[in-house]
C-alpha positions in Angstrom: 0.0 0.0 0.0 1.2 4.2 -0.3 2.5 6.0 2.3 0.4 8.5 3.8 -2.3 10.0 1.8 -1.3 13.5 2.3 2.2 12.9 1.8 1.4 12.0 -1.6 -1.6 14.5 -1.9 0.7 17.7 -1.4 3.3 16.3 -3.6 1.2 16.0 -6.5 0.4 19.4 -5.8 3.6 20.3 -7.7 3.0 18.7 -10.3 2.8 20.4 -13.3 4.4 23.0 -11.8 7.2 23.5 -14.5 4.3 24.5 -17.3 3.4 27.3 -14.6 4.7 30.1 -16.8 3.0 28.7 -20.0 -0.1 29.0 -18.0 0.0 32.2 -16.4 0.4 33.6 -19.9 -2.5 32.0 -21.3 -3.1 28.9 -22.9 -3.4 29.7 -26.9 -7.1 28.1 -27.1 -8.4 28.1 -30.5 -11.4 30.3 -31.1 -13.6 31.6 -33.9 -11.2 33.9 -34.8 -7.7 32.2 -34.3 -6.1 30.0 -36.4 -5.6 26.7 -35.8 -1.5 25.8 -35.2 0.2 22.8 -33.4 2.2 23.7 -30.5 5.8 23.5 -29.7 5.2 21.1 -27.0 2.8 18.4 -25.7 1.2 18.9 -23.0 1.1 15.9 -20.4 -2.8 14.3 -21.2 -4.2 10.7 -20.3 -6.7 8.3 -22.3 -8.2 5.3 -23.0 -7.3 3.3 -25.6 -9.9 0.9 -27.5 -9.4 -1.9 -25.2 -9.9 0.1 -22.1 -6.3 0.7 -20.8 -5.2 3.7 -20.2 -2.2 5.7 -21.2 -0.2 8.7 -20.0 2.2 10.8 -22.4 4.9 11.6 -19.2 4.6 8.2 -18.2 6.2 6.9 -21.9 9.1 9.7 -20.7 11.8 6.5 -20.9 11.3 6.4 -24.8 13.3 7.5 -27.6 10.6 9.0 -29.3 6.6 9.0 -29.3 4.1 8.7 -32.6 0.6 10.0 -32.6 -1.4 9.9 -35.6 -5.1 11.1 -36.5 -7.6 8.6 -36.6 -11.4 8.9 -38.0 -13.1 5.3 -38.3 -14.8 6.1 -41.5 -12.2 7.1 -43.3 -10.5 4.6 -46.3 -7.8 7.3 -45.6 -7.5 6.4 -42.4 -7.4 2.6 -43.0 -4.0 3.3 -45.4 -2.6 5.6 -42.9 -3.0 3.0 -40.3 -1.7 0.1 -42.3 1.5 1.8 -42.6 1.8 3.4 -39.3 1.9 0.1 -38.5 4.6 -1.2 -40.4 6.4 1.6 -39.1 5.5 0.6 -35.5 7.3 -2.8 -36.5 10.0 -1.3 -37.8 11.1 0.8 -34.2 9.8 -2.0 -32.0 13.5 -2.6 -30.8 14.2 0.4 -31.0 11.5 1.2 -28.3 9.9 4.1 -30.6 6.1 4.2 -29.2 3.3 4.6 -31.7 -0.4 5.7 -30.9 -3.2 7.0 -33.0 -5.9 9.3 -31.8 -9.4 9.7 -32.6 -11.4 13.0 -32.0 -14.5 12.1 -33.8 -17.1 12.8 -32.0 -19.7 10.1 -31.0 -17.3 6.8 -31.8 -17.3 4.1 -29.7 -14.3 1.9 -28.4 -16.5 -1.3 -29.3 -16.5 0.0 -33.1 -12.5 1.3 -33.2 -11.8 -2.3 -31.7 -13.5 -4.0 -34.1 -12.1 -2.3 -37.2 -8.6 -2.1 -35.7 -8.8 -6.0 -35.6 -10.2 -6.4 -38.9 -7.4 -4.6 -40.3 -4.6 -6.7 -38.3 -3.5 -3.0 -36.6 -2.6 -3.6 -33.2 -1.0 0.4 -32.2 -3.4 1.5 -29.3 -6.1 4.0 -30.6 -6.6 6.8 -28.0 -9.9 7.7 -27.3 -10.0 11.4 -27.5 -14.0 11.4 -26.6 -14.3 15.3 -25.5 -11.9 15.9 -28.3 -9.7 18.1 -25.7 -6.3 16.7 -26.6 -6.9 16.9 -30.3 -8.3 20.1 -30.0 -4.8 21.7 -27.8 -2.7 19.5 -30.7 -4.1 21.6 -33.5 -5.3 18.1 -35.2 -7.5 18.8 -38.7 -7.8 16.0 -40.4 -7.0 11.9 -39.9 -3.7 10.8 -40.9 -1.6 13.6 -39.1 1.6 12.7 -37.4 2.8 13.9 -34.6 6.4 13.0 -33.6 6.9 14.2 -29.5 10.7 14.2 -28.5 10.5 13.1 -25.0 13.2 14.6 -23.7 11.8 18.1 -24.0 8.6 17.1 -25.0 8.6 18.8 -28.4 6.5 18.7 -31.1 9.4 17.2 -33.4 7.2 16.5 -36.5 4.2 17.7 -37.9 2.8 16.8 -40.9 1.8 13.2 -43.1 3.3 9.9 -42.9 5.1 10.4 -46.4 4.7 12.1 -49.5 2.2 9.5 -50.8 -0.4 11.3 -47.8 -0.7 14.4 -49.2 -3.2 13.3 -51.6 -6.2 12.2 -50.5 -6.2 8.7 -52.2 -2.5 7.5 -51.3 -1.1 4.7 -53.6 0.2 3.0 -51.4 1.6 0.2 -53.6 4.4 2.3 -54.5 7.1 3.8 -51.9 7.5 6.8 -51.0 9.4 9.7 -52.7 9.7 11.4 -49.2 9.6 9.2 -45.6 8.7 12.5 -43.5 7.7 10.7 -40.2 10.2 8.2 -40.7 13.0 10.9 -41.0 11.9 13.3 -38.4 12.2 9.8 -36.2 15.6 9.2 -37.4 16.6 12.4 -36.7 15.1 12.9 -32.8 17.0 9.2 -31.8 19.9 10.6 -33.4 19.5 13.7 -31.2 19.6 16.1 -34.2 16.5 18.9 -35.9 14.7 17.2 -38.3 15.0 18.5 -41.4 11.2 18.9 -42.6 9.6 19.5 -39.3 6.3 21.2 -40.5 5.0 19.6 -43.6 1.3 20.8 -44.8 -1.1 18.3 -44.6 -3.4 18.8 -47.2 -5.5 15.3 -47.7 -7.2 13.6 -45.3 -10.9 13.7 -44.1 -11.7 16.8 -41.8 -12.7 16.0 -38.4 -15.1 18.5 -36.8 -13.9 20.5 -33.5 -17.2 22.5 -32.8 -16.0 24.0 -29.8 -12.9 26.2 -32.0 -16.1 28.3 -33.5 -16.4 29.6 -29.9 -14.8 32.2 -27.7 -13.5 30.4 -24.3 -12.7 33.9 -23.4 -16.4 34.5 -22.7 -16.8 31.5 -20.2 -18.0 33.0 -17.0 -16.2 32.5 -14.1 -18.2 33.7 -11.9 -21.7 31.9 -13.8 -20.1 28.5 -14.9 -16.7 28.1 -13.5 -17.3 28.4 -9.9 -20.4 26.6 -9.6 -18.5 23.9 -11.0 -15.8 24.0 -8.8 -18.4 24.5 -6.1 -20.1 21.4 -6.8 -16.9 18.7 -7.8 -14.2 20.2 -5.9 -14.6 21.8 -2.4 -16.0 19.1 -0.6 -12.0 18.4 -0.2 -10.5 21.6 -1.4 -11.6 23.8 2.0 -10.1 25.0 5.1 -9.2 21.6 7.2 -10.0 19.4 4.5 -8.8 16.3 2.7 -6.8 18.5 0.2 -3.6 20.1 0.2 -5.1 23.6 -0.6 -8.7 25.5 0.1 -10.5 26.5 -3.2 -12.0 29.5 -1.6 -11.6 31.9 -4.3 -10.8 33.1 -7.7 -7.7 33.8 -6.6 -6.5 30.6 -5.9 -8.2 29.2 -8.6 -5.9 31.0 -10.9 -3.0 30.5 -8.8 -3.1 26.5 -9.4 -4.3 26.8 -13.0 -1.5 25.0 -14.6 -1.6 21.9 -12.2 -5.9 22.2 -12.4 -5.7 21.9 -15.8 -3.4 18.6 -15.7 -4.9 16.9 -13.1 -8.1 17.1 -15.3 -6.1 16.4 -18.5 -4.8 13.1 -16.7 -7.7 12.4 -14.7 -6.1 12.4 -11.7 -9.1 15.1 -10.4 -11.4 14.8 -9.2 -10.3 11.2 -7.7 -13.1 9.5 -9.4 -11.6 6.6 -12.0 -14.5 3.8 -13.0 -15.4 3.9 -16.8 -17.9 6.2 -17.7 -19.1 3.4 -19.8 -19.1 0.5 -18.0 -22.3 0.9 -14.9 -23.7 3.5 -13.4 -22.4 4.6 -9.9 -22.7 7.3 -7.5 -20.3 9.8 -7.8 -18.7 12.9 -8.2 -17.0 13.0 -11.5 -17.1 15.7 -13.8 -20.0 15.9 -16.4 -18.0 15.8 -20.1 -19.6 19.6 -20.3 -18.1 20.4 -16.9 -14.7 19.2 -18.4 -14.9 20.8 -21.4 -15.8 24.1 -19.5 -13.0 24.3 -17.3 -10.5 22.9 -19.7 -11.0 26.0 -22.3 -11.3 28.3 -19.9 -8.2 27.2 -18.4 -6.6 27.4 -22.0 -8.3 30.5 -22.3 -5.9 32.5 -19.6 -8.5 32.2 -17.0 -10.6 35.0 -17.0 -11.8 36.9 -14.0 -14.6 38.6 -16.0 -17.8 39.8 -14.1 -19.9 38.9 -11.3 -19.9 37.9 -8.1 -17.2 35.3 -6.4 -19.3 32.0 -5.4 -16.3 30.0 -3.8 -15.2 33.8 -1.4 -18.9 33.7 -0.8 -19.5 30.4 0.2 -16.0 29.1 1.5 -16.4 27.7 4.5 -14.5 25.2 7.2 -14.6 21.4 6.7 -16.8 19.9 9.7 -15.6 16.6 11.5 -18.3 14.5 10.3 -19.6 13.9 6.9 -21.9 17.0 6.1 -24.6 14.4 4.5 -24.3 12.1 7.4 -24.0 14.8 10.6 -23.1 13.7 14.2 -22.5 9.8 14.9 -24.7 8.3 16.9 -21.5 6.2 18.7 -17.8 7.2 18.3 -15.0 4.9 19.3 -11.6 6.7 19.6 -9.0 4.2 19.7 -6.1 4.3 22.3 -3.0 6.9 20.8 -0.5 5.3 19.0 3.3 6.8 18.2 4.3 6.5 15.3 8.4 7.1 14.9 9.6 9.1 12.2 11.3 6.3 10.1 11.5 2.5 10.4 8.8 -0.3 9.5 6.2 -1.2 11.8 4.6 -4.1 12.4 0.6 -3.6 12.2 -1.5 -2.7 15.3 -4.5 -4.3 16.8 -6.4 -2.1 19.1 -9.1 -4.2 21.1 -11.8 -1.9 22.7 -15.3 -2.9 24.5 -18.3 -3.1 22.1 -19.9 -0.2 22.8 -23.2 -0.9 21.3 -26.1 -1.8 23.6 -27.5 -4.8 22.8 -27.7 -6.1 19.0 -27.4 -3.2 16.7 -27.6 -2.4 13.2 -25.0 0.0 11.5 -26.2 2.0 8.8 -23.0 3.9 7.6 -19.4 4.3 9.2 -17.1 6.7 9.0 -13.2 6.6 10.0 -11.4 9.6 11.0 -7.9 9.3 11.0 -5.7 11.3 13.3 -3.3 11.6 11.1 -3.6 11.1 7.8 0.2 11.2 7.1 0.7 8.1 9.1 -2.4 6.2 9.2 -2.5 4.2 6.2 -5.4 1.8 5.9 -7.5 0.7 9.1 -9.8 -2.6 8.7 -12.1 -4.0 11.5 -14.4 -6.7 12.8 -16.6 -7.6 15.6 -14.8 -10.4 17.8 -16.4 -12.6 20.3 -13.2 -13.9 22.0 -10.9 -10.6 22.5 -7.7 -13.0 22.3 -8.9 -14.9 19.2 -8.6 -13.5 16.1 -11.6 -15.3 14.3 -13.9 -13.0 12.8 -18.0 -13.6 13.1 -19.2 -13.4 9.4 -19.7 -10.2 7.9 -19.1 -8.8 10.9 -16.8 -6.0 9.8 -17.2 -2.7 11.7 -15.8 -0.4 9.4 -12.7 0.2 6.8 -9.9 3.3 6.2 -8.0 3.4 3.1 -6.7 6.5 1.6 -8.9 8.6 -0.1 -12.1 6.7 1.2 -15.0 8.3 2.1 -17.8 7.4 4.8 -19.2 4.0 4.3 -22.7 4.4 3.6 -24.9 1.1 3.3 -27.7 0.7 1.2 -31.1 2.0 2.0 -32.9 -0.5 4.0 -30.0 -2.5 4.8 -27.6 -3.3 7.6 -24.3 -4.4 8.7 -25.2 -6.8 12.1 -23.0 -6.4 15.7 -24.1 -8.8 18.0 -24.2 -7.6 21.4 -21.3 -8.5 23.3 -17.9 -9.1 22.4 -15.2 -6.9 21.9 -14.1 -4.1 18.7 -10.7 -5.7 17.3 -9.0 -3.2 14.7 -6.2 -3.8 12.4 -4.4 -0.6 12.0 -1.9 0.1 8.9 0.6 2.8 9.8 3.5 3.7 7.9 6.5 6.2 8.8 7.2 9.6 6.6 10.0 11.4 8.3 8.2 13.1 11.2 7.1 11.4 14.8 3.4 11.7 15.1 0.8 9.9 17.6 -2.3 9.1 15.9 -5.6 8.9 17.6 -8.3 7.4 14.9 -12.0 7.9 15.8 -14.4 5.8 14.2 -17.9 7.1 13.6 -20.9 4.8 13.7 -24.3 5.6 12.3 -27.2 3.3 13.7 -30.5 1.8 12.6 -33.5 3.3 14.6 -35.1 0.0 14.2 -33.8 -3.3 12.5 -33.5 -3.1 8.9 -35.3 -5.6 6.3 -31.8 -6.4 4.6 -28.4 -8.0 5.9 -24.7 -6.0 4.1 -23.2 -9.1 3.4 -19.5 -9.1 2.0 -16.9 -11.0 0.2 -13.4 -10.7 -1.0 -12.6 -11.8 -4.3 -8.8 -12.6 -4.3 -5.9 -14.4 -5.7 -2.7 -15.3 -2.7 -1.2 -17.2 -5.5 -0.1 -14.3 -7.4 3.8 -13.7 -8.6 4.4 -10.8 -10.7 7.8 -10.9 -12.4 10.5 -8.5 -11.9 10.4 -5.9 -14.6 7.1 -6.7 -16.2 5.0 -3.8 -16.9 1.5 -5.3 -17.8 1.1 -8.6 -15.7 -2.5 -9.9 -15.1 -4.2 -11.8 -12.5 -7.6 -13.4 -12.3 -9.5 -14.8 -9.6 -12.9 -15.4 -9.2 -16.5 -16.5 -7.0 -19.3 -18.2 -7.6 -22.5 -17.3 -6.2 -24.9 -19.8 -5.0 -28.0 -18.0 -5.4 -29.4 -14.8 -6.2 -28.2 -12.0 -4.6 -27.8 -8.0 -5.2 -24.7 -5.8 -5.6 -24.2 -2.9 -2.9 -21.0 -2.2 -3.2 -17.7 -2.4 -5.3 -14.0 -2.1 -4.0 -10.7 -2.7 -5.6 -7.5 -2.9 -3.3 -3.7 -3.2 -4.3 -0.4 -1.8 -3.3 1.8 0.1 -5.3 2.2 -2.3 -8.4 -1.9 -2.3 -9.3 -2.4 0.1 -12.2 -5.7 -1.5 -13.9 -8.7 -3.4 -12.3 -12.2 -5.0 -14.0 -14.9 -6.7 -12.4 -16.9 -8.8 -15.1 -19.7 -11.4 -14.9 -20.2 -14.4 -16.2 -23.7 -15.5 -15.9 -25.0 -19.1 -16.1 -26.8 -18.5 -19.4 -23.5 -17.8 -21.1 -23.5 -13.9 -21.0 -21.0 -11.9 -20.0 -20.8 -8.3 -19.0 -18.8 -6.0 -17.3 -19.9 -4.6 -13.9 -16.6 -2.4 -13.2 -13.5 -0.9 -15.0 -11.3 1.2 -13.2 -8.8 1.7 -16.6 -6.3 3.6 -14.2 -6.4 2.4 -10.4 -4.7 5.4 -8.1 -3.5 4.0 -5.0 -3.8 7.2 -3.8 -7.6 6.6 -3.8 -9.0 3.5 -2.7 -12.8 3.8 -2.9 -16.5 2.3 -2.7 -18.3 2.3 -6.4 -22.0 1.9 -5.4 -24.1 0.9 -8.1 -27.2 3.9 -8.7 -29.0 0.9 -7.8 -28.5 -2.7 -6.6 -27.0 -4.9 -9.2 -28.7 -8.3 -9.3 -26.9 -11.5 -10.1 -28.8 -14.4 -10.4 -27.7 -18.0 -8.7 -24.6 -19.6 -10.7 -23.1 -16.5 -11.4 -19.4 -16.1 -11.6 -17.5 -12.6 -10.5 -14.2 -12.7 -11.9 -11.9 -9.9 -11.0 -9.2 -8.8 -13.4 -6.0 -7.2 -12.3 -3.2 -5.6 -14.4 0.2 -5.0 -12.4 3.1 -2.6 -13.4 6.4 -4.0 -11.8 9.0 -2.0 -14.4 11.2 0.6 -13.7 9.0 3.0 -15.1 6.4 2.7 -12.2 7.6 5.2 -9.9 5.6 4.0 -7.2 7.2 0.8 -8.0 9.4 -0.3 -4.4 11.6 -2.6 -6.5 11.3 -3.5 -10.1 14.7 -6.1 -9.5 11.7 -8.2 -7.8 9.3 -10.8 -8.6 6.9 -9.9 -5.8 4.3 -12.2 -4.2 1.3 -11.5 -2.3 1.7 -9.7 1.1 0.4 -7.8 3.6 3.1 -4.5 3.5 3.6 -1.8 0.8 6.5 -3.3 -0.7 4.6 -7.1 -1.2 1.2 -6.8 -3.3 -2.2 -8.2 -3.2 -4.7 -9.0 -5.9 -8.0 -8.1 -3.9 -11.6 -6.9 -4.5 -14.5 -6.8 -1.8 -17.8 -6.7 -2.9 -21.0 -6.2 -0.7 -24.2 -7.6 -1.8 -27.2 -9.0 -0.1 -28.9 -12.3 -1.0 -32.0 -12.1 -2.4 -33.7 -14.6 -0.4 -32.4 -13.2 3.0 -33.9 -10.8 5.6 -33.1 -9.9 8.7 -36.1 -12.1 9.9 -34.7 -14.9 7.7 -31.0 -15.2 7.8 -29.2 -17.4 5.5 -25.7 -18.5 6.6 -26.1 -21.4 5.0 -25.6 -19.4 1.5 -22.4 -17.6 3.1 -20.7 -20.9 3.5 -21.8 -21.9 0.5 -20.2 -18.6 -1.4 -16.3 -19.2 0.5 -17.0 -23.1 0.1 -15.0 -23.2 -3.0 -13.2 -20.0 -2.2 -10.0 -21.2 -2.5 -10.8 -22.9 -6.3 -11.8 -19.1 -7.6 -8.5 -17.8 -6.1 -6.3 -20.4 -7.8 -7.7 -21.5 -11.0 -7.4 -18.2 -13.3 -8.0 -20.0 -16.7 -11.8 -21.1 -15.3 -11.8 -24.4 -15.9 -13.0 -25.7 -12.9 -9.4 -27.1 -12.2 -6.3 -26.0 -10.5 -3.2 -27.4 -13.0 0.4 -27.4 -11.6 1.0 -24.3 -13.3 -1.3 -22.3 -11.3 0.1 -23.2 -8.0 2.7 -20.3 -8.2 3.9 -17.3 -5.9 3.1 -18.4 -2.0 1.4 -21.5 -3.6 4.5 -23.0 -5.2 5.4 -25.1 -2.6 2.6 -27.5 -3.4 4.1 -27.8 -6.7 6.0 -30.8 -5.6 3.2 -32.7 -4.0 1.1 -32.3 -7.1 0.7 -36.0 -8.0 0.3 -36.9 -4.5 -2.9 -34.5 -4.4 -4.1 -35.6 -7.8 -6.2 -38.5 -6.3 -7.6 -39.1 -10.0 -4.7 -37.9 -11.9 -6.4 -36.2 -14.4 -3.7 -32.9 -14.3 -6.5 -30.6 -12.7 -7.3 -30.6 -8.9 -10.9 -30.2 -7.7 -12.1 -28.7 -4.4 -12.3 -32.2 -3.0 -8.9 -32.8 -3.9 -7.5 -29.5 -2.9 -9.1 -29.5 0.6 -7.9 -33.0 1.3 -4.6 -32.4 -0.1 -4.1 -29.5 2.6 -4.0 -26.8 0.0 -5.0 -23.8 1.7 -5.6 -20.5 1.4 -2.8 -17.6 2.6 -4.8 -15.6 5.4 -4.2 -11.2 4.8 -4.9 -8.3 7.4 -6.8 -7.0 5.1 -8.7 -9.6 4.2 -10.6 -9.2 7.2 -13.2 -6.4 5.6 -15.9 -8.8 5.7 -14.7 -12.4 4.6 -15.5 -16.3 6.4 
């Protein structure tokens, strides 16, 4: 897991810093009477390629040179363009050139760019430009542009076609070119020289439509659509005393932090808000495409003051203790103070405090407060009936800190149980940054008036056998759960350390259907959070959740502890996990009907899910890697009916069990 949340908060408060200047003198935004150029430099942008992974320019800063070319789905121009981009792309593989295209058109999907792109054997990402924002700040015109970015300085290198045979819109492509443009201007930025031709006039090529250039970002009102914006997405953190590292409280300030606003929007790294627009419907707080757009070009635009009153000086105000939506909790726990030393690694804490519920109570939402934030960095819980044990009752999870969450807030007419009784066991994270601090964590619980109709039920979907090699920059793991009957989806909740860059939650229903509940194309440590469905996702009996992680263990993760590594799972920031907790309710169960019986079912054939990640039913030799291995050698002894493939039978009798996390203790067993 990360270090302290607002360690890494205020530093990413710099970032951007260095394009300060450029901002402060106004971003040259395109408007109905400017003309349309391509910039010196690239500015640092993120997006989604057709197959849902993500991509940063800064992050590709270790190569030698960086291709982007125009893209429009409709276009036979295109089609050429990207036949030979790609032979180009084979030609610099080993010489670790990276190509990309980028479409702008509006109203494409990444269903129909995939589909073409395999049709015509092209496998260089296309870059889903869906707002058109990047293309727009590029100066992009038509499909079939190059773009050649030096990395180094991030300079515009190249502008222009592929070759000579792209300046006419039907390229014949049978013949070679007179004139390798793209080609040359690469030639020259690995050589470390000026290309020769770096503006060429691209005169063929379908036009792709920018509507927004016809319009005068200079006229956005700050004080009429900027604000209320800002008002809305943004100062539930950014106030006095809260989560972020600086208070949005005026127009001031706003202009102050332009550059790095308008990166953390370009890279989506603001607000923290990462699940696929497309992919389910959640509660959130994520800009509206309309609200980017706005503050994007009027970002560009120099960030005009212009007229009317200042919402954010009017309305700043102090952040309160307690959620504003939830108020006062009904029970607080503080937990016993803790010192944590300025450096060294600490072994994880387990307060124990009296249950301080009367009688059997229902929790309707929980929220943590950390005393420090720097220091505290994930906090899981559970109700315990034996104080020395360290068994868990089912479900019985009183509450979870990781950073960046937010309050824990169950769905309507449903509850989390505590039995009366007992004792409050917490499991608390803490990780050193430099300075002593004691840390006293208050936990706020929110109670049912009267007993709720539903039970919060939870699971973790997870895979302990994991081994990502050293070095590798996109490994995968899969694990999955079957459910056992019906049930519906509260809540969703990804969790990895520092190596996790891309998670998906998909189901596989028994009717043969598949569909994906959850995509999260760029996971932020940073910001571990709840994705609640708008409403209860049902999943009928036979149903199989299979989570999807991507790792990034290279050298050019700079999260990354040690890329020299193959790293197993573990429970500290340096090991990883492969981990997703999902809360649900079974369909069949009330609070007046409870059905254990279908919760032992569900982690019945836990340990299968975990293990077999080609979903065959079957865990082969193969699969018994990373903290699994060292069954490897008692394979054929565990193979009762040596057919190559272990069952749950086979795998319980054989003694194959499961590696137990801290963290796993977020409602599991």
């Amino acid at each position: 897991m990360k270090p302290g949340l607002m360690t890494t908060v205020a530093a990413a408060a710099v970032v951007g810093a260095a394009a300060i200047a450029g901002v402060q003198a106004g971003f040259a935004a395109p408007t109905a009477s400017a003309e349309v150029a391509v910039p010196a430099r690239a500015d640092n942008f993120q997006l989604v390629d057709q197959n849902r992974m993500h991509h940063e320019l800064h992050y590709y800063r270790y190569a030698p040179a960086i291709v982007l070319m125009s893209q429009k789905l409709d276009s036979k121009f295109s089609e050429k363009a990207a036949a030979e981009l790609q032979q180009l792309a084979d030609a610099y593989e080993a010489k670790g050139v990276l190509f990309f295209m980028i479409n702008s058109t509006e109203g494409m999907t990444r269903e129909q760019v995939a589909a073409k792109m395999e049709s015509l054997g092209v496998s260089v990402p296309v870059l889903m430009d869906e707002q058109q924002l990047i293309g727009e700040n590029l100066g992009v015109q038509r499909d079939g542009e190059v773009f050649v970015i030096n990395p180094e300085t991030w300079a515009v290198a190249y502008h222009g076609p592929l070759d000579n045979r792209f300046s006419k819109s039907t390229p014949n492509v049978s013949k070679a070119a007179k004139a390798s443009y793209a080609a040359d201007a690469i030639e020259a930025v690995l050589a470390g020289g000026d290309v020769q031709n770096a503006r060429v006039e691209v005169k063929a090529g379908q036009k792709i439509a920018f509507p927004a250039r016809a319009e005068n970002h200079a006229e956005i009102s700050y004080s009429d659509e900027v604000a209320p914006i800002i008002q809305e997405k943004c100062v539930s953190c950014h106030l006095e005393g809260g989560i972020a590292p600086f208070a949005m409280d005026s127009y001031e300030v706003v202009k102050g932090f332009a550059p790095m606003i308008r990166e953390s929007i370009r890279t989506d790294r603001m607000p923290p808000y990462f699940a696929d627009p497309h992919i389910g419907e959640f509660k959130n707080n994520e800009l509206t495409p309309d609200q980017r757009k706005t503050l994007i070009h009027w970002l560009e635009a120099g960030a005009p003051r212009g007229e009317g009153p200042d919402l954010l000086k009017l309305e700043a105000r102090v952040a309160p203790e307690w959620p504003e939506e939830l108020g006062e909790p009904d029970v607080v726990v503080e937990l016993p103070p803790f010192t944590v030393p300025a450096s060294g690694v600490l072994d994880y804490q387990y307060p124990v405090v009296d249950n301080p519920f009367d009688g059997d109570t229902w929790l309707k939402a929980i929220s943590v407060l950390p005393g420090d934030r720097g220091v505290v960095h994930h906090v899981t819980s559970g109700h315990v009936r034996d104080p020395d044990a360290d068994t868990l009752i089912p479900g019985g999870s009183v509450g979870s800190y990781t950073p960046g969450a937010e309050a824990q807030v169950i769905a309507d007419d449903a509850g989390a149980p505590v039995p009366a009784g007992g004792k409050l066991r917490y499991s608390m994270h803490y990780t050193t940054n430099g300075k002593e601090s004691t840390d006293v964590t208050k936990i706020g619980y929110y109670l049912h008036d009267e007993k709720p109709k539903y039970v919060k039920r939870a699971t973790v979907i997870s895979d302990f056998a994991m081994k990502i090699p050293s070095g590798e920059a996109r490994h995968t793991e899969y694990a999955y759960q079957t459910f056992p009957a019906d049930a519906y989806i509260y809540t969703l909740y990804p969790h990895a350390h520092y190596r996790g860059v891309h998670v998906e939650l998909k189901a596989f229903y028994p009717d043969g259907k598949e569909e994906m509940l959850l995509s999260l194309p760029k996971y932020d440590f940073n910001w571990q959070r709840d994705y609640d469905p708008v409403e209860p996702l049902f999943i009928p009996a036979g149903t199989k959740l299979q989570a999807k992680w991507v790792y990034d263990n290279s050298e050019h993760n700079h999260a990354n502890p040690d890329h020299k590594i193959d790293v197993t799972w573990g429970d500290m920031s340096w090991e990883e996990m492969m981990y997703f907790r999902v809360n649900y309710r079974w369909a069949d169960e009330t609070t007046d009907n409870i059905r254990d019986d279908l919760q032992m079912q569900l982690v019945k054939d836990r340990i299968l899910g975990s293990l077999d990640d080609n979903m065959d039913g079957l865990i082969q030799k193969d699969e018994l890697v990373g903290t699994m291995a060292v069954h490897q050698a008692r394979f054929a002894e565990i193979d009762l009916d040596k057919n190559g493939g272990l069952d749950t039978k086979e795998l319980r009798q054989g003694g194959v069990e499961r590696v137990r996390s801290t963290d796993e203790e977020e409602g599991v067993e």
